[in-house]
mmCIF file as gemmi writes it, N, C-alpha and C atoms, coordinates in Angstrom:
data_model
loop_
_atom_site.group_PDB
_atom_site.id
_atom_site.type_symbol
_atom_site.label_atom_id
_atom_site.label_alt_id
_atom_site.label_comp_id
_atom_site.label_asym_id
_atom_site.label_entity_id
_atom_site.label_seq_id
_atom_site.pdbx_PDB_ins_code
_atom_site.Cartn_x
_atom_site.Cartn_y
_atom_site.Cartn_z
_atom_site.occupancy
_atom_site.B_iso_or_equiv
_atom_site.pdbx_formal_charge
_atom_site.auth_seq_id
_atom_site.auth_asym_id
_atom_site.pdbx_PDB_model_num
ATOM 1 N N . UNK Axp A 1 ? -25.198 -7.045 -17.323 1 0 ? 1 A 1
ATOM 2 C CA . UNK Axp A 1 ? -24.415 -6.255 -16.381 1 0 ? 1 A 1
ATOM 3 C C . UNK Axp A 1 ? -23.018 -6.864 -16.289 1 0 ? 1 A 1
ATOM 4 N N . UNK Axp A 2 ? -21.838 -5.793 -16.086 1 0 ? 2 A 1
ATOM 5 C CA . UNK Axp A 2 ? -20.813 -6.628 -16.22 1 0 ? 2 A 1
ATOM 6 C C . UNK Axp A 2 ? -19.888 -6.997 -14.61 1 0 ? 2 A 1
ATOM 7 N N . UNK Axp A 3 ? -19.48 -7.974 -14.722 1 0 ? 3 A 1
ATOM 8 C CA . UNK Axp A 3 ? -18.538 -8.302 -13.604 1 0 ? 3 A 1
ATOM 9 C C . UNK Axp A 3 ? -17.621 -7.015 -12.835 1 0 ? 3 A 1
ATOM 10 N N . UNK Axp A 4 ? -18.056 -6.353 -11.756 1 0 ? 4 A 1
ATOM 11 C CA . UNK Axp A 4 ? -16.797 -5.682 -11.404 1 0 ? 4 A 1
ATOM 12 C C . UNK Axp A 4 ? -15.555 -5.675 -11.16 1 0 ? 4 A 1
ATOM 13 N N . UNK Axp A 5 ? -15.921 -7.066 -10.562 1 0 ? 5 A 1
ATOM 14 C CA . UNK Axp A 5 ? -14.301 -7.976 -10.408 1 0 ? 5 A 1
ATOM 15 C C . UNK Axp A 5 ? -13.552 -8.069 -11.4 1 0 ? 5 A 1
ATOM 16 N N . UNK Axp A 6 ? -14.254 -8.47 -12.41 1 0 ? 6 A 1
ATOM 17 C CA . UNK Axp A 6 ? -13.158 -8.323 -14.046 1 0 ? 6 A 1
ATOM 18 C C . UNK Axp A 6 ? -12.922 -6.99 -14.453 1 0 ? 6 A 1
ATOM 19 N N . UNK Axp A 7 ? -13.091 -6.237 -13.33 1 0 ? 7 A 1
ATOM 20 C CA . UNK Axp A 7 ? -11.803 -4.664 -13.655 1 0 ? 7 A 1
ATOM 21 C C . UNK Axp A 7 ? -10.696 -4.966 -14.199 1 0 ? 7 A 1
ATOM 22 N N . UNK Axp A 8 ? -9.687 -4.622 -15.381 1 0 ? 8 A 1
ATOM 23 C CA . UNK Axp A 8 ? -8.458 -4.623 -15.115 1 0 ? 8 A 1
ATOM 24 C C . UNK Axp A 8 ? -8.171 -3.234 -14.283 1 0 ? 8 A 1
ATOM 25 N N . UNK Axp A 9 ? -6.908 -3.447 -13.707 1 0 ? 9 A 1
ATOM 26 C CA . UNK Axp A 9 ? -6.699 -1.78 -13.023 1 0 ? 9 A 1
ATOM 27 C C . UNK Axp A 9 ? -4.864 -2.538 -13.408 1 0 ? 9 A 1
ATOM 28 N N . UNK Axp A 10 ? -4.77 -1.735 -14.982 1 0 ? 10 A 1
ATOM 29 C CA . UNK Axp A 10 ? -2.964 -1.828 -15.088 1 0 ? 10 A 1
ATOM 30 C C . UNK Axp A 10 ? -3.067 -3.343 -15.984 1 0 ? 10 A 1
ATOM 31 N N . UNK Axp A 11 ? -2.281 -4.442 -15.263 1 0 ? 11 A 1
ATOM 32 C CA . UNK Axp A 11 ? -2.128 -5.914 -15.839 1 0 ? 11 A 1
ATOM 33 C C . UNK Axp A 11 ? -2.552 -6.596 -15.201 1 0 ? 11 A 1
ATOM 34 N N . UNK Axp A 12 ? -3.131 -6.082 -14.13 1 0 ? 12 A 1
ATOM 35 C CA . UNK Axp A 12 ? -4.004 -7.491 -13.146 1 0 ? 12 A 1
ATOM 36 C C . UNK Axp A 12 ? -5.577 -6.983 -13 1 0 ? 12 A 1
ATOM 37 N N . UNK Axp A 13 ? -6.819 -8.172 -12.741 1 0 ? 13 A 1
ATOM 38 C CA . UNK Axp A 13 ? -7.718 -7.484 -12.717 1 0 ? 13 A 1
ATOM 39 C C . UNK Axp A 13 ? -8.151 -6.615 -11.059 1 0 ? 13 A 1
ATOM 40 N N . UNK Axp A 14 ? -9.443 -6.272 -10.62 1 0 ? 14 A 1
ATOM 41 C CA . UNK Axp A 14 ? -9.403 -5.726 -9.568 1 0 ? 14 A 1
ATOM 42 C C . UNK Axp A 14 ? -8.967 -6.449 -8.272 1 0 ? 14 A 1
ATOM 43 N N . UNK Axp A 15 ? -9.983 -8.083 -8.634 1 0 ? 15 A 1
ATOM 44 C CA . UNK Axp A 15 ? -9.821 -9.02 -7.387 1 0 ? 15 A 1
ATOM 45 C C . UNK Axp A 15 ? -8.143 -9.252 -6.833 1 0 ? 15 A 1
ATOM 46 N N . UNK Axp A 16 ? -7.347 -9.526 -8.211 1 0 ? 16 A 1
ATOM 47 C CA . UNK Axp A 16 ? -6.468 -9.805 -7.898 1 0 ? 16 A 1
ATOM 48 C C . UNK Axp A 16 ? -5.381 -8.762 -7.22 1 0 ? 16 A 1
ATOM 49 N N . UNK Axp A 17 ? -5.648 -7.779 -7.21 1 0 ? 17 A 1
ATOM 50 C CA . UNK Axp A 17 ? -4.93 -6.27 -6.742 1 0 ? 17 A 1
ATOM 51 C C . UNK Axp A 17 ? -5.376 -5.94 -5.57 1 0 ? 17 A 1
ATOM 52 N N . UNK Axp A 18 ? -6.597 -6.902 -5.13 1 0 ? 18 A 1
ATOM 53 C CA . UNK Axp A 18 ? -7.265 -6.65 -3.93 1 0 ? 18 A 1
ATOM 54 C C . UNK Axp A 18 ? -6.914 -7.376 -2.818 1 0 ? 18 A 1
ATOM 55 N N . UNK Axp A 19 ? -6.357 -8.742 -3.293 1 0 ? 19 A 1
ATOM 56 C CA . UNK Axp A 19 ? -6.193 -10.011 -2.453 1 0 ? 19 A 1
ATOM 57 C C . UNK Axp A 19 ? -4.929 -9.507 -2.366 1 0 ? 19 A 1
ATOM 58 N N . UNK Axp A 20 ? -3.95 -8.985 -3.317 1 0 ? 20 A 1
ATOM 59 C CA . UNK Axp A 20 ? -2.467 -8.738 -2.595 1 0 ? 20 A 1
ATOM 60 C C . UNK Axp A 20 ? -2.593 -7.329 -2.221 1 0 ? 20 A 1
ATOM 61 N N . UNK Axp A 21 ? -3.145 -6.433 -2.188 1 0 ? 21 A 1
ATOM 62 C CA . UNK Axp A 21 ? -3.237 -5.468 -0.705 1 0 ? 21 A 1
ATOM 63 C C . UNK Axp A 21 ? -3.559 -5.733 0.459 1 0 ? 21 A 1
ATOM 64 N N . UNK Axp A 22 ? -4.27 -6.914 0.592 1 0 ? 22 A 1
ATOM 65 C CA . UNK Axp A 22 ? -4.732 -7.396 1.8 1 0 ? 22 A 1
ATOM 66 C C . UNK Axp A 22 ? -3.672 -7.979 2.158 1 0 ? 22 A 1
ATOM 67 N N . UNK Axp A 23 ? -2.891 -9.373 1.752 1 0 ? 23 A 1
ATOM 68 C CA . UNK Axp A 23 ? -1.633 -9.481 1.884 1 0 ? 23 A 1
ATOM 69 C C . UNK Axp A 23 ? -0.522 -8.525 2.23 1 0 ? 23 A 1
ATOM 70 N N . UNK Axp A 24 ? -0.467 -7.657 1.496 1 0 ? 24 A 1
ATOM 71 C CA . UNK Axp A 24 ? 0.369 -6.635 2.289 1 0 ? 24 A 1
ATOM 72 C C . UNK Axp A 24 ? 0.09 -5.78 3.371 1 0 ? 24 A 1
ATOM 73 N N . UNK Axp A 25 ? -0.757 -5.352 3.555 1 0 ? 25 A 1
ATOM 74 C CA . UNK Axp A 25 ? -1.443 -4.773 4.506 1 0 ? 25 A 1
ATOM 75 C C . UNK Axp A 25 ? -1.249 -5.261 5.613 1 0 ? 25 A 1
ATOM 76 N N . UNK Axp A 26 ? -0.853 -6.801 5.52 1 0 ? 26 A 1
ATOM 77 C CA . UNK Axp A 26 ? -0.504 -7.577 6.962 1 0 ? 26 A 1
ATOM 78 C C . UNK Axp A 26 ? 0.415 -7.257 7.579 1 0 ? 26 A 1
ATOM 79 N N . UNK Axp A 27 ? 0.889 -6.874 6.552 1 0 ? 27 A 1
ATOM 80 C CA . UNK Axp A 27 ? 3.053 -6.56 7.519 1 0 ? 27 A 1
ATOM 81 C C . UNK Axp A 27 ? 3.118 -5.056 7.952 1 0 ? 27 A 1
ATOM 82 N N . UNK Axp A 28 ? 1.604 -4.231 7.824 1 0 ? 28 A 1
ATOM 83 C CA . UNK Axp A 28 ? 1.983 -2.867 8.134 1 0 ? 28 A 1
ATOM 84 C C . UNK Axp A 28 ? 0.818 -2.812 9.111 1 0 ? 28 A 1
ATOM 85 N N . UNK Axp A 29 ? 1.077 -3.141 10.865 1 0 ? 29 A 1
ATOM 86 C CA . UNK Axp A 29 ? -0.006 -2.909 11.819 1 0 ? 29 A 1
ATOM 87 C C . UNK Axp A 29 ? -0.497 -2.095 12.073 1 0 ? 29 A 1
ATOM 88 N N . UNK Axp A 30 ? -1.969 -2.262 12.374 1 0 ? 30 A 1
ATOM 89 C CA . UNK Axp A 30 ? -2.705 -1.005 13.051 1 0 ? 30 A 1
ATOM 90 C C . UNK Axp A 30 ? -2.612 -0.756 13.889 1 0 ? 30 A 1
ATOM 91 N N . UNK Axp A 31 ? -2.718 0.773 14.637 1 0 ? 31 A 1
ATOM 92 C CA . UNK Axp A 31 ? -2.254 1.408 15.5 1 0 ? 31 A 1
ATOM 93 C C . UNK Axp A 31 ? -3.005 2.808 15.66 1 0 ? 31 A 1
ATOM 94 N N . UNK Axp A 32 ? -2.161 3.414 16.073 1 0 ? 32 A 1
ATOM 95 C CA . UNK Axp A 32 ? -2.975 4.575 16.413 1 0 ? 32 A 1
ATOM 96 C C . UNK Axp A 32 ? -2.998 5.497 15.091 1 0 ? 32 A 1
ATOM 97 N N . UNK Axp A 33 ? -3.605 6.788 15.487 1 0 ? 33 A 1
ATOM 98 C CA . UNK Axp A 33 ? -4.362 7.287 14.062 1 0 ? 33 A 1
ATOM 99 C C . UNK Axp A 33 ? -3.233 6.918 12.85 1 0 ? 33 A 1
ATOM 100 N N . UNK Axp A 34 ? -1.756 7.927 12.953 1 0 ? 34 A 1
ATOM 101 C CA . UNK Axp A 34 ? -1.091 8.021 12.232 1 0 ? 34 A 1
ATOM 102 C C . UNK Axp A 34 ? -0.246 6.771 11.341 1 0 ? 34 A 1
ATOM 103 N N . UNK Axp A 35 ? -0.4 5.59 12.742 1 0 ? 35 A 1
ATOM 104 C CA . UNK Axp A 35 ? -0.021 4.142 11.796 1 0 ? 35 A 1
ATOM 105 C C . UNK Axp A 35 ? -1.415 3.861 10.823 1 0 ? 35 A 1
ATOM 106 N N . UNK Axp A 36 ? -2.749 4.017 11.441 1 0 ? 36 A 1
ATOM 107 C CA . UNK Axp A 36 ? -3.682 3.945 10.593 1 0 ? 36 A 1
ATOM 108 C C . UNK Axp A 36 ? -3.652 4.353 9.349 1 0 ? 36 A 1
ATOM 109 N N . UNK Axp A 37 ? -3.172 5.603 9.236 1 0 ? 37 A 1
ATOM 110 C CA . UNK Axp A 37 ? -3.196 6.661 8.184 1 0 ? 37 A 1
ATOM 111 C C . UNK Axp A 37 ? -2.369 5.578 6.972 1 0 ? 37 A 1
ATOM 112 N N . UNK Axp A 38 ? -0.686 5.91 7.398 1 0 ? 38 A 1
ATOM 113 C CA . UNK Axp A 38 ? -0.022 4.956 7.248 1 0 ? 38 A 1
ATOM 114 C C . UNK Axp A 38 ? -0.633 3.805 6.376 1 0 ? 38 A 1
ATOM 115 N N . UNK Axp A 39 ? -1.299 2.982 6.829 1 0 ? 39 A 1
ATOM 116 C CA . UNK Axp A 39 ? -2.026 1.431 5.695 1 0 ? 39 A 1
ATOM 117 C C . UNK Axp A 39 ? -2.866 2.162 4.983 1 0 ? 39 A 1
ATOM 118 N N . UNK Axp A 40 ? -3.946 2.959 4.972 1 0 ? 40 A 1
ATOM 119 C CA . UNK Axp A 40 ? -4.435 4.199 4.249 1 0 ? 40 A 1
ATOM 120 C C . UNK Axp A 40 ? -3.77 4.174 3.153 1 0 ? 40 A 1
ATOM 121 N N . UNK Axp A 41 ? -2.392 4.916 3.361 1 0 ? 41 A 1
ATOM 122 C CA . UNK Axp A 41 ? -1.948 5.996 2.21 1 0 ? 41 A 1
ATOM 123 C C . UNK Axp A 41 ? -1.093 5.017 1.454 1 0 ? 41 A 1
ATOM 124 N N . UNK Axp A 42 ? -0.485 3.922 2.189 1 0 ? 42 A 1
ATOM 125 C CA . UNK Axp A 42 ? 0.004 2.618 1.641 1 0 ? 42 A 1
ATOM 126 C C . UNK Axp A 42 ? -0.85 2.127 0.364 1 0 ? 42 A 1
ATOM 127 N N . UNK Axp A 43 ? -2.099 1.484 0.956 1 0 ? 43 A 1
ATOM 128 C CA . UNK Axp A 43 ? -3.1 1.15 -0.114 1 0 ? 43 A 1
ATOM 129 C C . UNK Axp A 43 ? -3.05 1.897 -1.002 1 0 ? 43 A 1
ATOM 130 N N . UNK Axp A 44 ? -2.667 3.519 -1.098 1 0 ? 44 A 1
ATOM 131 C CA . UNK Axp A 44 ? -3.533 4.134 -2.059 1 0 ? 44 A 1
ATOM 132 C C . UNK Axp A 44 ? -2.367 4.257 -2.962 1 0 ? 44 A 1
ATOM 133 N N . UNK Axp A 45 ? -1.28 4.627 -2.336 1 0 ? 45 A 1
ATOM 134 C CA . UNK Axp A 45 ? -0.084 4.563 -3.289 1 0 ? 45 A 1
ATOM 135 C C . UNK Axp A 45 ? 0.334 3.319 -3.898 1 0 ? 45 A 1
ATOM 136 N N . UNK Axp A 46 ? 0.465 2.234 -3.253 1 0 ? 46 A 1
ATOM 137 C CA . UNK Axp A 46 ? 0.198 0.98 -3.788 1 0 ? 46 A 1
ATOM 138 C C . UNK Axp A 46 ? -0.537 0.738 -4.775 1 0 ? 46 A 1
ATOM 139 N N . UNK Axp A 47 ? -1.468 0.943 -5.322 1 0 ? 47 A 1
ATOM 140 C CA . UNK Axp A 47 ? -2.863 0.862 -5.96 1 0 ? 47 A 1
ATOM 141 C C . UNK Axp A 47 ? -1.952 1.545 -7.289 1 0 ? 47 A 1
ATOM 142 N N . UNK Axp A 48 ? -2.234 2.711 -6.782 1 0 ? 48 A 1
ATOM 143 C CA . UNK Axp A 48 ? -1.609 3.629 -7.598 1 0 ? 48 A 1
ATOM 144 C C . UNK Axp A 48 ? -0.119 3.074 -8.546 1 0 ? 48 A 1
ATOM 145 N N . UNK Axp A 49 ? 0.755 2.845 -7.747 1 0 ? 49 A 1
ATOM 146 C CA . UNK Axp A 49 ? 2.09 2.448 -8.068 1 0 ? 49 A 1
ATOM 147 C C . UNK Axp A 49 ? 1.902 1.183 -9.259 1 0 ? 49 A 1
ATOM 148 N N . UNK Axp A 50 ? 1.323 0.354 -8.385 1 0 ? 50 A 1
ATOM 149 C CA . UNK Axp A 50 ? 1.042 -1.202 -9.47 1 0 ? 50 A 1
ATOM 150 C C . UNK Axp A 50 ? 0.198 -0.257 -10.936 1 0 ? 50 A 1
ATOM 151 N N . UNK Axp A 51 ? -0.861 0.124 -10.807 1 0 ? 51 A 1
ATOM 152 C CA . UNK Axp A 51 ? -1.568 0.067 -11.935 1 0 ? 51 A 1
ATOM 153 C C . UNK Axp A 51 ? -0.571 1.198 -13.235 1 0 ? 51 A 1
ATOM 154 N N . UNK Axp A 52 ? 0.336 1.888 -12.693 1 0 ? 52 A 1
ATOM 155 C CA . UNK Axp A 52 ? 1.675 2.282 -13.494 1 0 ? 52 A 1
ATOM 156 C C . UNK Axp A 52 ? 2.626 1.921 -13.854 1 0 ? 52 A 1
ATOM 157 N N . UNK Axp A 53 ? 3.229 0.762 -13.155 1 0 ? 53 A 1
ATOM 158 C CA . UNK Axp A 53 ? 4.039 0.111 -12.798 1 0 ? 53 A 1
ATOM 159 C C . UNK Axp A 53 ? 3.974 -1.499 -12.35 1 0 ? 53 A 1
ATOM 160 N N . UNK Axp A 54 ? 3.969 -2.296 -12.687 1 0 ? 54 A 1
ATOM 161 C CA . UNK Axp A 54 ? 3.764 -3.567 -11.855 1 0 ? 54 A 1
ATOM 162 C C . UNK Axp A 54 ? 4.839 -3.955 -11.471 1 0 ? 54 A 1
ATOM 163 N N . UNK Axp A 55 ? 5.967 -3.466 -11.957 1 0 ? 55 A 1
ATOM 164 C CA . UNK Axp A 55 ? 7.463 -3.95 -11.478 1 0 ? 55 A 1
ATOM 165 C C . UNK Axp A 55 ? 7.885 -3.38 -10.485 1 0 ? 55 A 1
ATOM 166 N N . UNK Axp A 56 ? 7.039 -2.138 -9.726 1 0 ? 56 A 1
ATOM 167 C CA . UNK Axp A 56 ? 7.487 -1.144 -8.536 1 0 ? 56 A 1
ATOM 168 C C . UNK Axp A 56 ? 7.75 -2.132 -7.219 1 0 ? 56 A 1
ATOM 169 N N . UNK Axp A 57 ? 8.696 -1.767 -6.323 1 0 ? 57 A 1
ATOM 170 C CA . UNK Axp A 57 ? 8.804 -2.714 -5.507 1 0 ? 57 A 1
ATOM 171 C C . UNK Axp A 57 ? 7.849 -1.94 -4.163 1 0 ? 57 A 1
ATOM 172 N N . UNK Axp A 58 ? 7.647 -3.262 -3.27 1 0 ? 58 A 1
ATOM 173 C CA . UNK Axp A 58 ? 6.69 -2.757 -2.193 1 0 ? 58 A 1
ATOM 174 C C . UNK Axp A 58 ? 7.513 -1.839 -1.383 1 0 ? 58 A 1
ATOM 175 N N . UNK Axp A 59 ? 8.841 -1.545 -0.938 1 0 ? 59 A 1
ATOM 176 C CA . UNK Axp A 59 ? 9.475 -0.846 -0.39 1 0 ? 59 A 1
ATOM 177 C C . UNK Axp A 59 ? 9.538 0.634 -0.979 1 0 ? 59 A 1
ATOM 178 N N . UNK Axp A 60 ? 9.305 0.654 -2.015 1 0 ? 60 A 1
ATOM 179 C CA . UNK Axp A 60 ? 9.387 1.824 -2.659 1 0 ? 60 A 1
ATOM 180 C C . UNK Axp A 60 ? 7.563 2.391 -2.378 1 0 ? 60 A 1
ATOM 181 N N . UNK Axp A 61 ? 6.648 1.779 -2.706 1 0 ? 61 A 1
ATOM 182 C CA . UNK Axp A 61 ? 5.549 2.387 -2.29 1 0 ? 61 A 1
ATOM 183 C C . UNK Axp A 61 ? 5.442 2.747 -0.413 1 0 ? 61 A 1
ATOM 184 N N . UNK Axp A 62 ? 5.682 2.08 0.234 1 0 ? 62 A 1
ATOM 185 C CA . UNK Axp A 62 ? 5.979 2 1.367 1 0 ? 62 A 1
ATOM 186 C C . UNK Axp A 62 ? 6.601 3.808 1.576 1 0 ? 62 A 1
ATOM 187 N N . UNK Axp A 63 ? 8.036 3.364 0.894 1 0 ? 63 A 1
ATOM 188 C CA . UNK Axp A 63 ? 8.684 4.701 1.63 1 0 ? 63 A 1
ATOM 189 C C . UNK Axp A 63 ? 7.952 5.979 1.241 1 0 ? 63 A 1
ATOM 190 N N . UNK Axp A 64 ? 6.749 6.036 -0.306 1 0 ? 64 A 1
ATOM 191 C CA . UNK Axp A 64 ? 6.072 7.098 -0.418 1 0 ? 64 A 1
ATOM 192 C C . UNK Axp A 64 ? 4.959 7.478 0.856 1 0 ? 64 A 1
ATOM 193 N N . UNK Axp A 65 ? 4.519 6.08 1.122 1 0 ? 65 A 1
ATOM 194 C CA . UNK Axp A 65 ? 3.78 6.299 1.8 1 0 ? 65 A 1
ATOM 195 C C . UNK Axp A 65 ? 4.305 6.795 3.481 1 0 ? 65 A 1
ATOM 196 N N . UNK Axp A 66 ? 5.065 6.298 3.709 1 0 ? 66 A 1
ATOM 197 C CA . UNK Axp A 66 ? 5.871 7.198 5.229 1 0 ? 66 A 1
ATOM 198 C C . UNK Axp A 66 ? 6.048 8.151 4.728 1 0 ? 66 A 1
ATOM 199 N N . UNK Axp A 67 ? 6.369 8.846 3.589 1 0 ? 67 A 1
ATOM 200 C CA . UNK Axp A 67 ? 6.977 10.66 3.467 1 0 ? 67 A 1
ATOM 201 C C . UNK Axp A 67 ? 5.747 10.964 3.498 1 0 ? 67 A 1
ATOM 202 N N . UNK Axp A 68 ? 4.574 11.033 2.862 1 0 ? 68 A 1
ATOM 203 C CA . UNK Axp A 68 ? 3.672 11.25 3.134 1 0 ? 68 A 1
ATOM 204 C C . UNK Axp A 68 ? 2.715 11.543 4.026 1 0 ? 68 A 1
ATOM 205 N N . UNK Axp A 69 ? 2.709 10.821 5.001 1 0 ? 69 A 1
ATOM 206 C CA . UNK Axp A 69 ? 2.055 10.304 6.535 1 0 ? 69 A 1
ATOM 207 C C . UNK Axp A 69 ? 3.094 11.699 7.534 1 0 ? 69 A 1
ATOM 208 N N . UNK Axp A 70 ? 4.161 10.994 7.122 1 0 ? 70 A 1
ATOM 209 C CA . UNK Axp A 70 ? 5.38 12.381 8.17 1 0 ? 70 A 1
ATOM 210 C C . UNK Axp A 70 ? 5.122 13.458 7.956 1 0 ? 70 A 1
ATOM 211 N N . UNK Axp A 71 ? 4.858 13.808 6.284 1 0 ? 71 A 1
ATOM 212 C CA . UNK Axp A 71 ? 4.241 15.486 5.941 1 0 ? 71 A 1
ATOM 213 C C . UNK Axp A 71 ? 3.69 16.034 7.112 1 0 ? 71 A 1
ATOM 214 N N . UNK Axp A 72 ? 2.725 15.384 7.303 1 0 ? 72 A 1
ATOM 215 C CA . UNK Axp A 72 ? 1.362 15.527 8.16 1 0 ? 72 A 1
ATOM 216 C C . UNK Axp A 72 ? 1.874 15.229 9.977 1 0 ? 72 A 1
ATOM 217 N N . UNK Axp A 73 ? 2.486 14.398 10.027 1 0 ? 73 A 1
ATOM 218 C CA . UNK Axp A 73 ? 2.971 14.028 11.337 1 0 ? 73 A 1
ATOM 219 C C . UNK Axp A 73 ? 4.403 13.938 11.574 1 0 ? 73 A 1
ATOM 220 N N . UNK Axp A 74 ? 5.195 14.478 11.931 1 0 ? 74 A 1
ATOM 221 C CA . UNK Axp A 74 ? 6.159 15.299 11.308 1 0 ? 74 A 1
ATOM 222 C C . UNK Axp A 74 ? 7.538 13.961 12.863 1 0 ? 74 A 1
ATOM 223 N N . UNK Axp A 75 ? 6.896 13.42 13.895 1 0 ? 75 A 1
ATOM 224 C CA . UNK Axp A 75 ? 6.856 12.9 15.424 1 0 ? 75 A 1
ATOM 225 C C . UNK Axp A 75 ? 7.193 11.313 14.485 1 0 ? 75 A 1
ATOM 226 N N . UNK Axp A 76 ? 5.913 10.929 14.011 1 0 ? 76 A 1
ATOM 227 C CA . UNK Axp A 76 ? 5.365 10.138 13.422 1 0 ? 76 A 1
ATOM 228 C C . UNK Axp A 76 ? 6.727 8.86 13.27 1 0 ? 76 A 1
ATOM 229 N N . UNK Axp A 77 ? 7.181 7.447 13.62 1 0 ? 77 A 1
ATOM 230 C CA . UNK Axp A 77 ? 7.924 6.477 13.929 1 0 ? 77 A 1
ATOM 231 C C . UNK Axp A 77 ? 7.174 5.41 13.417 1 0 ? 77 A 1
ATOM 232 N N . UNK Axp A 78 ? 6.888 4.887 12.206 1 0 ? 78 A 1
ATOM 233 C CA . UNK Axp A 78 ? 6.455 3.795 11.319 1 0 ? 78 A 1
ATOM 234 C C . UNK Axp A 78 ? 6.662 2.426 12.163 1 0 ? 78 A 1
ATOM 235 N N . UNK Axp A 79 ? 5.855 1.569 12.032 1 0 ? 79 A 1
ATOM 236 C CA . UNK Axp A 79 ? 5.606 0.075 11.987 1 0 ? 79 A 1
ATOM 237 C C . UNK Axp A 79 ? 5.417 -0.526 11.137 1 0 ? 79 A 1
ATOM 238 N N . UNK Axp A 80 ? 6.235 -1.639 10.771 1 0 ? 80 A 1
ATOM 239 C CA . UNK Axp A 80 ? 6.107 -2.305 9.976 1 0 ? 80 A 1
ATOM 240 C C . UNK Axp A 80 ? 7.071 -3.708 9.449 1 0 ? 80 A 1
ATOM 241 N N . UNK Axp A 81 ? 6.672 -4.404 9.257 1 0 ? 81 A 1
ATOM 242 C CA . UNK Axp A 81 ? 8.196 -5.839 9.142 1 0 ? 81 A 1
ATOM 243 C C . UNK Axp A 81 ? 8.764 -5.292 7.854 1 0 ? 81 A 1
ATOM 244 N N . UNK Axp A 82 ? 9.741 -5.1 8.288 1 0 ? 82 A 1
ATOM 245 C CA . UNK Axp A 82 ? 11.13 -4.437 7.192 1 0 ? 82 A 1
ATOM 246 C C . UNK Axp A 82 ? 11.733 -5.403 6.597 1 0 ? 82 A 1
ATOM 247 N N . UNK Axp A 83 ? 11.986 -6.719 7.037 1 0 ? 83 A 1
ATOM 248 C CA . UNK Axp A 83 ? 11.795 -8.07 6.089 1 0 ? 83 A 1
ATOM 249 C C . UNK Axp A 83 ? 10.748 -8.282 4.833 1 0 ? 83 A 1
ATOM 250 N N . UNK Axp A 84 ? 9.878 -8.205 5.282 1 0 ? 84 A 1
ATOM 251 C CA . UNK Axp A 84 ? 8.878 -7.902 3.647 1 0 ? 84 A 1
ATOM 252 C C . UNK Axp A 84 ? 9.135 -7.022 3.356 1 0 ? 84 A 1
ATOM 253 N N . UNK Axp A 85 ? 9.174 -5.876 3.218 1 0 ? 85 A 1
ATOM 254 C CA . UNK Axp A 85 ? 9.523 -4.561 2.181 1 0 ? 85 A 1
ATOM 255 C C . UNK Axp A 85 ? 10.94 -4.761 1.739 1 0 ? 85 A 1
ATOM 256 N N . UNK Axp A 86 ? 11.839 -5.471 2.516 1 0 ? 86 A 1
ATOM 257 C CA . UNK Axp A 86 ? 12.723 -5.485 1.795 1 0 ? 86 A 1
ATOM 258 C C . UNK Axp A 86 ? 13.872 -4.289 2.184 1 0 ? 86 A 1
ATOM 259 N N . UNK Axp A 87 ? 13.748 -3.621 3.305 1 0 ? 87 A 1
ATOM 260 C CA . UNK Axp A 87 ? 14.539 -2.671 3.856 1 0 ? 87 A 1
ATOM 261 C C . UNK Axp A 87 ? 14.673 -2.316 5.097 1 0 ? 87 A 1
């Protein structure tokens, strides 16, 4: 049976794509639904972004992920340390 952890997903394997979402995930708090959503759609675009890209910067997945979230919640005022993203 093989290791799941030795996924690659892109140039890194799974573990390692896992431990820095968690890392990032820190600088974007939970909150109510729509900040929830928010680390959600982060992760997923993130995920997404790296395994296309590994050079994508976290600010740039970030801002997909607020246009995204706003689609839907249109009110919607992001949290997040703008020092790590970088904007």
């Amino acid at each position: 049976m093989s290791n799941p952890s030795a996924v690659r997903i892109g140039a890194v394997t799974a573990d390692v794509l896992n431990r820095l979402l968690r890392e990032e995930l820190v600088h974007i708090p939970r909150g109510d639904f729509p900040q929830n959503e928010l680390r959600m759609v982060y992760n997923i675009e993130r995920r997404h972004d790296l395994a296309r890209d590994p050079g994508v910067s976290r600010l740039a997945s970030l801002r997909a992920a607020i246009d995204s979230v706003q689609g839907r919640h249109p009110a919607f005022a992001p949290t997040y340390e703008s020092a790590f993203f970088g904007g």
